[in-house]
PQR file with spaces between the fields and no chain letter, atoms N, CA, C, O and H, PARSE charges and radii, in Angstrom:
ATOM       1  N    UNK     1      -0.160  -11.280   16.654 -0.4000 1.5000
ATOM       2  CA   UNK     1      -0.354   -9.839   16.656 -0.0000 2.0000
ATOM       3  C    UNK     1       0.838   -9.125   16.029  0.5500 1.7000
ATOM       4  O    UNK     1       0.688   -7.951   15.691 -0.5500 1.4000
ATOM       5  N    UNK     2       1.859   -9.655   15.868 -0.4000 1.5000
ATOM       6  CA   UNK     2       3.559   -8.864   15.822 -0.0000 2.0000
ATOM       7  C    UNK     2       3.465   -9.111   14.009  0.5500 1.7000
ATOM       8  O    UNK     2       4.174   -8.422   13.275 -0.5500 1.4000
ATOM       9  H    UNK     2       1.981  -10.609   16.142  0.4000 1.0000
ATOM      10  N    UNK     3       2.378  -10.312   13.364 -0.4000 1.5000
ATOM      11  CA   UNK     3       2.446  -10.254   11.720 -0.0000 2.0000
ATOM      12  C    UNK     3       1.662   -8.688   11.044  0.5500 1.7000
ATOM      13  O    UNK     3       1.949   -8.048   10.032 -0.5500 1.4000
ATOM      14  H    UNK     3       1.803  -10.872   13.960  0.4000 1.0000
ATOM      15  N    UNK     4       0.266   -8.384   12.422 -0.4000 1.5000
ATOM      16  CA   UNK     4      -0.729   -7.252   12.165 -0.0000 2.0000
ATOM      17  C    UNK     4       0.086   -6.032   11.565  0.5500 1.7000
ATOM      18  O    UNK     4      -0.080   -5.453   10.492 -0.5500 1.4000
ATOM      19  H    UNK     4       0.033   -8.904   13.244  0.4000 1.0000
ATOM      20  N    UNK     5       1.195   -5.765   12.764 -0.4000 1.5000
ATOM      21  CA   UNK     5       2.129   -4.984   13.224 -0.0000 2.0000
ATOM      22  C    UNK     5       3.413   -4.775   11.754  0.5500 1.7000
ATOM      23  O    UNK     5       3.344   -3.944   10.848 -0.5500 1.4000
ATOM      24  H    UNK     5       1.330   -6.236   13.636  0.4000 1.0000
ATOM      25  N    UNK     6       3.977   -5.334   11.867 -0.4000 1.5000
ATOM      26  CA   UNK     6       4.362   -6.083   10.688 -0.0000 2.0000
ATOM      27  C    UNK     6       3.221   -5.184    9.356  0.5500 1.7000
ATOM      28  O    UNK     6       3.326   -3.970    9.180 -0.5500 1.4000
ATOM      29  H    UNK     6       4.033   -6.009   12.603  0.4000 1.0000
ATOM      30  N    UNK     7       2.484   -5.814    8.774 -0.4000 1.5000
ATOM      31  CA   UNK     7       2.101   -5.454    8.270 -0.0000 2.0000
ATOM      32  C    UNK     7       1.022   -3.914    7.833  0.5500 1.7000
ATOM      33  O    UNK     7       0.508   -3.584    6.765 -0.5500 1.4000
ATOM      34  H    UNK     7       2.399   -6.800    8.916  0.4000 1.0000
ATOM      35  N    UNK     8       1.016   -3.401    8.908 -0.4000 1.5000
ATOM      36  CA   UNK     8       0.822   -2.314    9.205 -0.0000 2.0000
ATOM      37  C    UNK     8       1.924   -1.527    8.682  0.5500 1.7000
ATOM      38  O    UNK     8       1.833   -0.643    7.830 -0.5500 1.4000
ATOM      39  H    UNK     8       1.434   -3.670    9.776  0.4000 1.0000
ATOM      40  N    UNK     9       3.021   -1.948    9.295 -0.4000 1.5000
ATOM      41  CA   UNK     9       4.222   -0.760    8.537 -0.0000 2.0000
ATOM      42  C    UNK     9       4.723   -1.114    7.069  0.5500 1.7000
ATOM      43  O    UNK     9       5.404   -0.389    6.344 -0.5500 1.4000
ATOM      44  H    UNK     9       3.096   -2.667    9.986  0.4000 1.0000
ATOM      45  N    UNK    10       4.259   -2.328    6.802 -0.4000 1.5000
ATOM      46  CA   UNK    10       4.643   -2.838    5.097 -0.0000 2.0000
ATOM      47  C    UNK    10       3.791   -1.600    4.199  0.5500 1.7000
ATOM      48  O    UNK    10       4.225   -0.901    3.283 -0.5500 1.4000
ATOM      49  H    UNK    10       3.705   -2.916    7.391  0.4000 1.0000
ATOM      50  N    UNK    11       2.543   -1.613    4.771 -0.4000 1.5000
ATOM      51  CA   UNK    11       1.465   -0.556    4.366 -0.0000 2.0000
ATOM      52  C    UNK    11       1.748    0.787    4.321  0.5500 1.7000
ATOM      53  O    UNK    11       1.566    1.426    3.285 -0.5500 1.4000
ATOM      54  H    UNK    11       2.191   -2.181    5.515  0.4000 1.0000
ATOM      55  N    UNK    12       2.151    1.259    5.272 -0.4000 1.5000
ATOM      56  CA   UNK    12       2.903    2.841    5.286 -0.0000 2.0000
ATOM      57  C    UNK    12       4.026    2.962    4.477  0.5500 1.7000
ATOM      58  O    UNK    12       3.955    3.921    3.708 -0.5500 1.4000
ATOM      59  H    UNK    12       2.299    0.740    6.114  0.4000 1.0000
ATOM      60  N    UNK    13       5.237    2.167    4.390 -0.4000 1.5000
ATOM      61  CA   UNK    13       6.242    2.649    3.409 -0.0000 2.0000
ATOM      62  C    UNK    13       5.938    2.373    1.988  0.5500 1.7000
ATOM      63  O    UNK    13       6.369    3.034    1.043 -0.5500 1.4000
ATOM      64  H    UNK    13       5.294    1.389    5.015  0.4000 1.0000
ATOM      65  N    UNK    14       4.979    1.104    1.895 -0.4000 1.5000
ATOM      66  CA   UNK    14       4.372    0.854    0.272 -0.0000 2.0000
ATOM      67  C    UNK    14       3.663    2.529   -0.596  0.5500 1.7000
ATOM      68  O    UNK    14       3.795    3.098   -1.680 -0.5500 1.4000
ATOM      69  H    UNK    14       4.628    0.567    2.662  0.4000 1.0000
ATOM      70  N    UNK    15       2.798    2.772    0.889 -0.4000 1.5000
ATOM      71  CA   UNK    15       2.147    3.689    0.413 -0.0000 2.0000
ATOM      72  C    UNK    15       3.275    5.279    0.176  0.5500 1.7000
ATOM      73  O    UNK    15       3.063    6.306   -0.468 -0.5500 1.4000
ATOM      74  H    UNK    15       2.691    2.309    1.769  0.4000 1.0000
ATOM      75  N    UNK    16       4.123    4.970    0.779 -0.4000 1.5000
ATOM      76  CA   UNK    16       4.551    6.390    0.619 -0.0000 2.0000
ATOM      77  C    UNK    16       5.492    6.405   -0.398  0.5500 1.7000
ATOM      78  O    UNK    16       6.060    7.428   -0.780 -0.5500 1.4000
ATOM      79  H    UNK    16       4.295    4.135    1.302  0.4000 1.0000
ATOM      80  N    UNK    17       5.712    5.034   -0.951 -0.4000 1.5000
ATOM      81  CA   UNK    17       6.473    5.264   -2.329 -0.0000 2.0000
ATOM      82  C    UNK    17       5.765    5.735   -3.737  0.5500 1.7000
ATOM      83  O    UNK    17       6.370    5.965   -4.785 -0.5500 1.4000
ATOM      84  H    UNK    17       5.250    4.203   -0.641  0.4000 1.0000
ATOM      85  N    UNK    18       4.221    5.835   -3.505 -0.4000 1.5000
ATOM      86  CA   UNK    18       3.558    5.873   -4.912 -0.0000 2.0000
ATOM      87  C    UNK    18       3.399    7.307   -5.314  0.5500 1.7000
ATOM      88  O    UNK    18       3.256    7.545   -6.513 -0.5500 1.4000
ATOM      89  H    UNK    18       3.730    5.648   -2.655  0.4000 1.0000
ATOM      90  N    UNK    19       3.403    7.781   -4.897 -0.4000 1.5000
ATOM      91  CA   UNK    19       3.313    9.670   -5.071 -0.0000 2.0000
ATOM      92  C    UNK    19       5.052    9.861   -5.734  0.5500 1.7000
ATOM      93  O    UNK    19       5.203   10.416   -6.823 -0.5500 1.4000
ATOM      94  H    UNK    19       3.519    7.588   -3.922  0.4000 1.0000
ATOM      95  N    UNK    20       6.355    9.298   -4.880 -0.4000 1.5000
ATOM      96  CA   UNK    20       7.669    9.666   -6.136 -0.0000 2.0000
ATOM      97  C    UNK    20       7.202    8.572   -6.940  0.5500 1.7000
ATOM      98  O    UNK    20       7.229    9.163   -8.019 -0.5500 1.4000
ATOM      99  H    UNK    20       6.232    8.847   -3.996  0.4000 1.0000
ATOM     100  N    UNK    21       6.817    7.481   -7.210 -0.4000 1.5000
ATOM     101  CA   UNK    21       7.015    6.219   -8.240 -0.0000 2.0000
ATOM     102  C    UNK    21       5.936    7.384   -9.266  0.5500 1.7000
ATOM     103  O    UNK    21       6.385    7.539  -10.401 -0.5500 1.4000
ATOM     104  H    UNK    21       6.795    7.000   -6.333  0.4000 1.0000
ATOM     105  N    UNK    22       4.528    8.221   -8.941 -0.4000 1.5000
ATOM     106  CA   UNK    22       3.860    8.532  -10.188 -0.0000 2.0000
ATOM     107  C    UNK    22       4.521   10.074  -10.690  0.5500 1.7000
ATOM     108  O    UNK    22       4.140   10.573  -11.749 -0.5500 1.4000
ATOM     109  H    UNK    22       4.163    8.094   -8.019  0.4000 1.0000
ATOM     110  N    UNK    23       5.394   10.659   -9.945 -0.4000 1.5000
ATOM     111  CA   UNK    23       6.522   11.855  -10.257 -0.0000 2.0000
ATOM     112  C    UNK    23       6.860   11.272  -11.437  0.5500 1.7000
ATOM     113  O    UNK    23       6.801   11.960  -12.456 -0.5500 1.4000
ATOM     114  H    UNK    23       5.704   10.254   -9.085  0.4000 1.0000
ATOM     115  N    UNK    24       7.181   10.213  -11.494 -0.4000 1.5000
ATOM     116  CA   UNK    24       8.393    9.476  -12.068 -0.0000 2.0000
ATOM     117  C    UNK    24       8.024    8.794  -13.734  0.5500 1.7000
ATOM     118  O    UNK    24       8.730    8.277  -14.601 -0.5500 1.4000
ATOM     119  H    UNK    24       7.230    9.653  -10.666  0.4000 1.0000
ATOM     120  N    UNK    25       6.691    9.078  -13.635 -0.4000 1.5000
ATOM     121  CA   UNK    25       6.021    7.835  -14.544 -0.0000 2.0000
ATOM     122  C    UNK    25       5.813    6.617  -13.988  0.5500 1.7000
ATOM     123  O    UNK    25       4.637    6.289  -14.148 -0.5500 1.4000
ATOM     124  H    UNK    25       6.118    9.497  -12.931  0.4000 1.0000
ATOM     125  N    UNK    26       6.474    5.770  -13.379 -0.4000 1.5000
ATOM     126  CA   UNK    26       6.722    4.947  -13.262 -0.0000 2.0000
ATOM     127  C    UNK    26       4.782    4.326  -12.808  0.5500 1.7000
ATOM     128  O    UNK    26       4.533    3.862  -11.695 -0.5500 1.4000
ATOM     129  H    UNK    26       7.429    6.036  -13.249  0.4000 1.0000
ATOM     130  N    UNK    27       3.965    4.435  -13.633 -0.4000 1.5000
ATOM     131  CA   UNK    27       2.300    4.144  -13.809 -0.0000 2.0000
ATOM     132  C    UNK    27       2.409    2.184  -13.282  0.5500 1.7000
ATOM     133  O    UNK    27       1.835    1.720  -12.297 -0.5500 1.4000
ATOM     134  H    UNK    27       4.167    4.812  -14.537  0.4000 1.0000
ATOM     135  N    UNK    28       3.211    1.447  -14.177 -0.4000 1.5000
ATOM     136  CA   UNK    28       3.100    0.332  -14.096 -0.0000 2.0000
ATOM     137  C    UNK    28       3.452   -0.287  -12.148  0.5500 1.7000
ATOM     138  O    UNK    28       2.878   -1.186  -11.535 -0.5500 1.4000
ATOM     139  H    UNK    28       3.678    1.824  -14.977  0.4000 1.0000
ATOM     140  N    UNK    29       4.403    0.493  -11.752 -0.4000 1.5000
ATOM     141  CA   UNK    29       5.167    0.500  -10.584 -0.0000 2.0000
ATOM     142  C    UNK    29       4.307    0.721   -9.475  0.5500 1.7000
ATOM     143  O    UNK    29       4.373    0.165   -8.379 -0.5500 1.4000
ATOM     144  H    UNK    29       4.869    1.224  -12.250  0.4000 1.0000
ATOM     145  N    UNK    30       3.399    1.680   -9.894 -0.4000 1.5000
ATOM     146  CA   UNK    30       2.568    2.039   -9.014 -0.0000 2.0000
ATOM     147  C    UNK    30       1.095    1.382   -8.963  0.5500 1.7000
ATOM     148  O    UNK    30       0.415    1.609   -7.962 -0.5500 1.4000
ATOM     149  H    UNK    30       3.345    2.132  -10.785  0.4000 1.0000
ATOM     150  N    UNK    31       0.685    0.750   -9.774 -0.4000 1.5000
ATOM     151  CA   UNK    31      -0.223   -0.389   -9.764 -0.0000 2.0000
ATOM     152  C    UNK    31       0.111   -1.549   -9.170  0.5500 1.7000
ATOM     153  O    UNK    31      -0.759   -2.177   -8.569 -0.5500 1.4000
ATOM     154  H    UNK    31       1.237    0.566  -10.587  0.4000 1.0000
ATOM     155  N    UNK    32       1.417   -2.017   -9.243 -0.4000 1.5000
ATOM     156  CA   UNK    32       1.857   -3.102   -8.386 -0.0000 2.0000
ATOM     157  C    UNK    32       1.729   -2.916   -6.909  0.5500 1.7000
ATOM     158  O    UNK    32       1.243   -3.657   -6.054 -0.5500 1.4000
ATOM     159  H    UNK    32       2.125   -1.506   -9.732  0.4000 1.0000
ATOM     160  N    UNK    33       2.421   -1.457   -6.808 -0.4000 1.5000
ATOM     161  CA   UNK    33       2.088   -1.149   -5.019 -0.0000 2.0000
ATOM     162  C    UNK    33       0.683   -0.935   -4.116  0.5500 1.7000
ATOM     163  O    UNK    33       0.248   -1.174   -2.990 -0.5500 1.4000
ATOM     164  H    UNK    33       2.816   -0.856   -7.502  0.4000 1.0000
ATOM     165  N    UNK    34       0.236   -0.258   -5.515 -0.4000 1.5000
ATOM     166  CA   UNK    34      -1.258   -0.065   -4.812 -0.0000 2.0000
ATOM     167  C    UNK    34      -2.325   -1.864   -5.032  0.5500 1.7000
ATOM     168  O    UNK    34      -3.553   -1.881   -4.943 -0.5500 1.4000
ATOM     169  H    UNK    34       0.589   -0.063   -6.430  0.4000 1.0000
ATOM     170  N    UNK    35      -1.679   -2.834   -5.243 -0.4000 1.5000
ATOM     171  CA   UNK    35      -2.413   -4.135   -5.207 -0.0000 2.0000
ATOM     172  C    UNK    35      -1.674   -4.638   -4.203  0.5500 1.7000
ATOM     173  O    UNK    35      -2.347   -5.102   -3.282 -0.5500 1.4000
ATOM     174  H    UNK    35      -0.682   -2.820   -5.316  0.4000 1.0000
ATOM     175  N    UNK    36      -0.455   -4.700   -4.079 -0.4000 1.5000
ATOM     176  CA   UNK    36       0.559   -5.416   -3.194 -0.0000 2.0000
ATOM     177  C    UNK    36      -0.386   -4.329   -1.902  0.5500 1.7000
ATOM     178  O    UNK    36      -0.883   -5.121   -1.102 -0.5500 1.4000
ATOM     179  H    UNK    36       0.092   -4.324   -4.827  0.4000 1.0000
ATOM     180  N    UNK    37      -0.677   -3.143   -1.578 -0.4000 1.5000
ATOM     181  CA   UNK    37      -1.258   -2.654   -0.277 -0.0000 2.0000
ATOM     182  C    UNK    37      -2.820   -3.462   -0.251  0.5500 1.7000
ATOM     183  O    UNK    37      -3.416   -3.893    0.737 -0.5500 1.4000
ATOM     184  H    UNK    37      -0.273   -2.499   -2.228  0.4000 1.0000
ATOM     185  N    UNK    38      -3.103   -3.485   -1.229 -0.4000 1.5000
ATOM     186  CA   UNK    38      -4.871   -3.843   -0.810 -0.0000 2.0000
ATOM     187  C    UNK    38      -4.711   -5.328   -0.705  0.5500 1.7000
ATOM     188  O    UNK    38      -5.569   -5.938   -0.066 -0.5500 1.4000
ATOM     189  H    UNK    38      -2.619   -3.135   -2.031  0.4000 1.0000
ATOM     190  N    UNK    39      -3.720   -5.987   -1.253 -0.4000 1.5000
ATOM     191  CA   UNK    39      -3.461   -7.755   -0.830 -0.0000 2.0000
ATOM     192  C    UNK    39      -3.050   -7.478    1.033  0.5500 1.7000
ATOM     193  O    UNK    39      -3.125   -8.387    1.860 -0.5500 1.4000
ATOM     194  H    UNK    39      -3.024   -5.492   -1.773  0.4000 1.0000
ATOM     195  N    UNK    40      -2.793   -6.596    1.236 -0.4000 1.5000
ATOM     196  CA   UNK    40      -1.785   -6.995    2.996 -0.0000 2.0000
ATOM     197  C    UNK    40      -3.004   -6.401    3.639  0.5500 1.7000
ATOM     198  O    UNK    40      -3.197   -6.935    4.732 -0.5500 1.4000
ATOM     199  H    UNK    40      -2.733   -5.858    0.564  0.4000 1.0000
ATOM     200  N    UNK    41      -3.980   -5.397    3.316 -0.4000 1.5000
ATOM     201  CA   UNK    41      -5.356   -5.046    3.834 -0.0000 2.0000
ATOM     202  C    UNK    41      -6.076   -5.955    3.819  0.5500 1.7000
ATOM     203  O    UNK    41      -6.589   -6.491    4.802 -0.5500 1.4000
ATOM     204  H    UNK    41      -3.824   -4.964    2.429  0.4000 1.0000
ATOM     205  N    UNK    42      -6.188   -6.208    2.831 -0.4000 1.5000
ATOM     206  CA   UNK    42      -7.098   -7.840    3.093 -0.0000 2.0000
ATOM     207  C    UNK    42      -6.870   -9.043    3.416  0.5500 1.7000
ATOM     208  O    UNK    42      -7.703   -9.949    3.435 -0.5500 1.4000
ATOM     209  H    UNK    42      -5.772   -5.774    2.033  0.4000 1.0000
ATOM     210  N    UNK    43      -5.642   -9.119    3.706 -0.4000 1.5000
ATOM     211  CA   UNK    43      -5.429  -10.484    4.135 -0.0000 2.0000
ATOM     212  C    UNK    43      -5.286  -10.329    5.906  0.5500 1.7000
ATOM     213  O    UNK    43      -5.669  -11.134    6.756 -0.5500 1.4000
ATOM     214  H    UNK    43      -4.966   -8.382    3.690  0.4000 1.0000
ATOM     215  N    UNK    44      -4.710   -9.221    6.069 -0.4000 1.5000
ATOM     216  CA   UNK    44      -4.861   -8.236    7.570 -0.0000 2.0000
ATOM     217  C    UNK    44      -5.969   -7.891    8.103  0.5500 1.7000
ATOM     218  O    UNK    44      -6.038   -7.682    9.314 -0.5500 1.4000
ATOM     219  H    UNK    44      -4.399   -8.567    5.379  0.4000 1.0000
ATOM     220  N    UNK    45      -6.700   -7.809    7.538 -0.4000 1.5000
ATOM     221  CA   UNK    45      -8.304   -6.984    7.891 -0.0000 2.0000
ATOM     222  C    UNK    45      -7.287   -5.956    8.500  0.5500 1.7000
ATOM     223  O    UNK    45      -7.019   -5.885    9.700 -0.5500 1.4000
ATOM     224  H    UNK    45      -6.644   -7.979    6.554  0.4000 1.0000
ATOM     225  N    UNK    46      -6.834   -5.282    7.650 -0.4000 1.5000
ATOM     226  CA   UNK    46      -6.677   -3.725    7.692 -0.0000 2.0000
ATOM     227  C    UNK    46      -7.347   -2.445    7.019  0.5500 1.7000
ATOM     228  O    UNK    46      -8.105   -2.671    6.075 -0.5500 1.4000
ATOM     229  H    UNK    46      -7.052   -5.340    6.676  0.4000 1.0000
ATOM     230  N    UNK    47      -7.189   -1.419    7.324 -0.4000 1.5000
ATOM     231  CA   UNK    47      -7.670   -0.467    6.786 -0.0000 2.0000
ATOM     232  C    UNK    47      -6.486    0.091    6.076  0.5500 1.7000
ATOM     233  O    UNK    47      -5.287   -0.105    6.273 -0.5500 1.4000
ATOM     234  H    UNK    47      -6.574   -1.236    8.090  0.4000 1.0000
ATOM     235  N    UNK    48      -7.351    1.132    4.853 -0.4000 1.5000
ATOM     236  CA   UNK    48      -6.392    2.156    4.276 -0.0000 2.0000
ATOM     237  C    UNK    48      -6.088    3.260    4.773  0.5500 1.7000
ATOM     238  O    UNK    48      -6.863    4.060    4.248 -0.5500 1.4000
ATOM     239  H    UNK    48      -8.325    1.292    4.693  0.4000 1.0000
ATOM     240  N    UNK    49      -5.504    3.735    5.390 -0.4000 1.5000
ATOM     241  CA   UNK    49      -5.418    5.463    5.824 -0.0000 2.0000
ATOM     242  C    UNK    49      -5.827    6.103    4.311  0.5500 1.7000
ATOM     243  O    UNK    49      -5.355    5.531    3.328 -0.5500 1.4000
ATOM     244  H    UNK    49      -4.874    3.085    5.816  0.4000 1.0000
ATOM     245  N    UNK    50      -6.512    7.030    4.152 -0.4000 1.5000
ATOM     246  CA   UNK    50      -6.649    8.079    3.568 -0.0000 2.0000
ATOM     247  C    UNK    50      -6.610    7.762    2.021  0.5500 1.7000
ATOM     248  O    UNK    50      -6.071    8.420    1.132 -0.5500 1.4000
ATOM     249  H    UNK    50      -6.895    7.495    4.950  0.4000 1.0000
ATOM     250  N    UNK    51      -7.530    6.234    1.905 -0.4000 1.5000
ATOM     251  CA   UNK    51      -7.443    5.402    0.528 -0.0000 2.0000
ATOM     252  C    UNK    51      -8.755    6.129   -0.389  0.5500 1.7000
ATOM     253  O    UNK    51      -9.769    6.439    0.237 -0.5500 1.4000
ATOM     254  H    UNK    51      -7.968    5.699    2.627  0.4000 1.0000
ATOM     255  N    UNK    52      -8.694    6.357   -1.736 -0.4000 1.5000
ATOM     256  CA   UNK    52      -9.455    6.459   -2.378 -0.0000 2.0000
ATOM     257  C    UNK    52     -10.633    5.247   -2.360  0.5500 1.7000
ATOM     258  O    UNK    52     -10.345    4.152   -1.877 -0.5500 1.4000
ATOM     259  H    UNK    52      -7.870    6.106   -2.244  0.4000 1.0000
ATOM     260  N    UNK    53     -12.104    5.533   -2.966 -0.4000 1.5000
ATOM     261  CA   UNK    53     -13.104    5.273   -3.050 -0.0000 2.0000
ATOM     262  C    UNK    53     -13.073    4.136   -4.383  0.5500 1.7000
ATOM     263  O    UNK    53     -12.863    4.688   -5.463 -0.5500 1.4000
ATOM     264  H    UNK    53     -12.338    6.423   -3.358  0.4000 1.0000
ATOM     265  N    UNK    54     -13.171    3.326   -4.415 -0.4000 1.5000
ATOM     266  CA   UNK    54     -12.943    1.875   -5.706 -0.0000 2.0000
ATOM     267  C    UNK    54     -13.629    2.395   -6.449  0.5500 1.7000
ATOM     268  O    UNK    54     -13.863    1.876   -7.541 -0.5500 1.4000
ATOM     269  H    UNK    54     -13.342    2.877   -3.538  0.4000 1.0000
């Protein structure tokens, strides 16, 4: 349960870097984060908070 946990908060700070990373340009940076979040969702059977529609 403490990896869920764990990964739950990997998810929140990933996500809250992509809004300055697309300030920034940084487009390529932010494709990595938003796969690196949907790899720890799915390997978690987690959810997205407040994820766009595929």
């Amino acid at each position: 349960m403490q990896n869920v946990t764990i990964a739950k908060s990997l998810v929140l700070k990933l996500d809250a870097l992509i809004i300055p990373a697309e300030e920034i340009g940084a487009l390529v940076a932010v494709a990595h984060l938003d796969a690196a979040i949907q790899a720890l969702c799915r390997e978690f059977d987690l959810r997205r908070e407040g994820s766009e529609s595929d």
